[in-house]
C-alpha positions as CSV (number, residue, x, y, z in Angstrom):
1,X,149.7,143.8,23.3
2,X,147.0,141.1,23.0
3,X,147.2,141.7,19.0
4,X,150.6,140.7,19.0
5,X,150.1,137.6,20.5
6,X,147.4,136.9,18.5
7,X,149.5,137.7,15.7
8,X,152.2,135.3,16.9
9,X,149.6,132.6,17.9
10,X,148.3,132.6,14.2
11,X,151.8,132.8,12.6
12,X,152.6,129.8,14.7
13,X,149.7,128.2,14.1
14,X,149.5,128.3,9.8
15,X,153.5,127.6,10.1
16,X,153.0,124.4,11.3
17,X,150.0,123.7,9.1
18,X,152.0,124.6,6.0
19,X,155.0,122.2,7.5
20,X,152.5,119.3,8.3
21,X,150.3,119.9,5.0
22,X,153.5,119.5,3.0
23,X,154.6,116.6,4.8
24,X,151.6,115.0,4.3
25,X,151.7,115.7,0.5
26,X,155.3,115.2,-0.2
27,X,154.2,111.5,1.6
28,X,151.6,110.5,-1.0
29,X,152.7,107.9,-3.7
30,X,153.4,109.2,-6.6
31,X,151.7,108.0,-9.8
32,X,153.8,107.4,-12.6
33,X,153.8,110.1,-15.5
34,X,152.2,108.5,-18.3
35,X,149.7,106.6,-15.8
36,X,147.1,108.7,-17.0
37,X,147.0,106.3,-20.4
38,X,149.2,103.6,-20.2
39,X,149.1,100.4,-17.5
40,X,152.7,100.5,-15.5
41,X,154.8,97.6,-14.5
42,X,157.6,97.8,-11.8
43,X,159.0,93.9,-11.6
44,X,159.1,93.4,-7.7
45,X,159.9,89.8,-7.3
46,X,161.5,86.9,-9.7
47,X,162.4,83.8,-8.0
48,X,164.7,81.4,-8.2
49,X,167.7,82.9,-9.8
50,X,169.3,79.6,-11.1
51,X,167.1,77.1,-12.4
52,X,167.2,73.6,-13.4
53,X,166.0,73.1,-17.3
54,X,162.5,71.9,-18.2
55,X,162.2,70.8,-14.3
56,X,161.7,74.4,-12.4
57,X,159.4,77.5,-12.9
58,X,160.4,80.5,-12.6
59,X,157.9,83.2,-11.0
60,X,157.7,86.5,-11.8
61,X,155.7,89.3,-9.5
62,X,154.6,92.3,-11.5
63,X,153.3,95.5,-9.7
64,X,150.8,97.2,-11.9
65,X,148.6,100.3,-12.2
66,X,145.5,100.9,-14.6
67,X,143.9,103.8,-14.3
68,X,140.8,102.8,-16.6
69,X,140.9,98.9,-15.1
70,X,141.0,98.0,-18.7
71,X,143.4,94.7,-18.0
72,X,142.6,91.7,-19.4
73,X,140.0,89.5,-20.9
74,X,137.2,87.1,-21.2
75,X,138.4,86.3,-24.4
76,X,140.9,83.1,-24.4
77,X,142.7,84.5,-27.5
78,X,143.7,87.1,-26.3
79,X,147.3,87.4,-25.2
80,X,148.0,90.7,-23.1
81,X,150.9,89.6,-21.3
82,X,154.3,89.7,-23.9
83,X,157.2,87.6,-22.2
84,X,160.3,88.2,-24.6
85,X,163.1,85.2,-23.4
86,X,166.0,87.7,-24.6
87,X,167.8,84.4,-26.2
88,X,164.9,84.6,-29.1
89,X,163.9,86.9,-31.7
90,X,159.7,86.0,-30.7
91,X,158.1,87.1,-27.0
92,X,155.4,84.2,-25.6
93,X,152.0,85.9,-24.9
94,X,149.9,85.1,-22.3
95,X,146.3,85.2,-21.1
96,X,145.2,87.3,-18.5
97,X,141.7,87.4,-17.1
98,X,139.6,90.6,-16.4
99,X,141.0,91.9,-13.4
100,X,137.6,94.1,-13.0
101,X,134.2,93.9,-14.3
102,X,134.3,94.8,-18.1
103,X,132.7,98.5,-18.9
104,X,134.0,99.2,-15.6
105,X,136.1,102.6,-15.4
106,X,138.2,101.7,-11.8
107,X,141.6,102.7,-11.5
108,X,143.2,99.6,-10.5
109,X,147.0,98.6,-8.8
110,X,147.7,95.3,-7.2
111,X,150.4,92.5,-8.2
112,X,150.4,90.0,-11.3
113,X,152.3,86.8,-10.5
114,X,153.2,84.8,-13.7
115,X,154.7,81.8,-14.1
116,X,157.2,80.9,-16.3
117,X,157.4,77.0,-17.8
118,X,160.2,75.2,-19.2
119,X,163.4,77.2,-19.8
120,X,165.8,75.4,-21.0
121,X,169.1,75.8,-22.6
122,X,169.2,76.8,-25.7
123,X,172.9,75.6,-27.1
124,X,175.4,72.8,-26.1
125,X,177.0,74.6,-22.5
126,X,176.1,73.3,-19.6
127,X,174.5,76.5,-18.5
128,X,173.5,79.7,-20.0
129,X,172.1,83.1,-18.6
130,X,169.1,84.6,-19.7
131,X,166.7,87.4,-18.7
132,X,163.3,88.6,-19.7
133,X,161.7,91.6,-21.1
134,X,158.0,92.5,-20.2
135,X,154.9,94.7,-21.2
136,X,151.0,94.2,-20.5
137,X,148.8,95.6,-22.8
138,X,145.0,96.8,-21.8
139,X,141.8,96.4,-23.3
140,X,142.0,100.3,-25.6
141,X,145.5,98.4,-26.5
142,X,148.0,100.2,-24.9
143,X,151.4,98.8,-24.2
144,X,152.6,99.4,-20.8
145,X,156.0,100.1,-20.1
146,X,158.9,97.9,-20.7
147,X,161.1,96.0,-17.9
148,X,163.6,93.6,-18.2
149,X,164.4,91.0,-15.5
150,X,167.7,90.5,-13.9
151,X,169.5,87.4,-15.3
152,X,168.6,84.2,-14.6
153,X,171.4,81.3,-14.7
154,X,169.5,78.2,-16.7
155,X,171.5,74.4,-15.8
156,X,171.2,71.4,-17.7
């Protein structure tokens, strides 16, 4: 009789380990597939959504990952940030400083905030809607993912 409720006891006890192990692990954020090469972007913020031309910035907030830290550089010239105005056929680059020591091997996740100068319409309407495509590129070179912005109406 005492070996059955010992039995039980156990049962009862690795039961609810198993449910609050998996709970626990199903909980944990998960990384994104290709994270083990490749920075990832998730756009989290833009702001404002209607703009006045050449007179307001536009902000963007990027959510990032990095497994190696690799992002950004010393170097002025170089442009790891690709802004692509989906009006033009060229993306604007922009220069982003280490965001951990250089040789460094730290996986890294935080938020990018960027800010976007003088849009502007681009033909003779009053207003005109545009929205921006994005990827950051890390010290080995590799692109990050893609996102595009939602639009963003542009006044004279």
């Amino acid at each position: 009789m005492m070996t059955t409720s010992l039995h039980t006891a156990t049962r009862r006890f690795l039961a609810g380990f198993l449910i609050t192990t998996s709970i626990l692990i199903g909980s944990c954020e998960k990384e994104h597939p290709a994270y083990d090469t490749v920075p990832f972007i998730r756009l989290t913020d833009i702001q404002p959504t209607t703009v006045q031309e050449f007179q307001e910035k536009i902000w963007l907030t990027l959510q990032f990952q990095d497994k190696e830290g690799d992002i950004g550089s010393h170097d002025p010239n170089q442009y790891d940030l690709e802004v692509l105005d989906n009006r033009l056929l060229e993306p604007d680059y922009y220069h982003i400083l280490p965001l951990a020591p250089e040789g460094s091997s730290l996986k890294l996740t935080g938020d990018l905030v960027i800010e976007l100068k003088n849009t502007f319409v681009l033909g003779n309407a009053e207003q005109e809607s545009v929205s921006y495509e994005i990827r950051l590129r890390d010290r080995a070179g590799n692109w990050s993912n893609r996102i595009q912005s939602p639009q963003i109406t542009v006044h004279k």
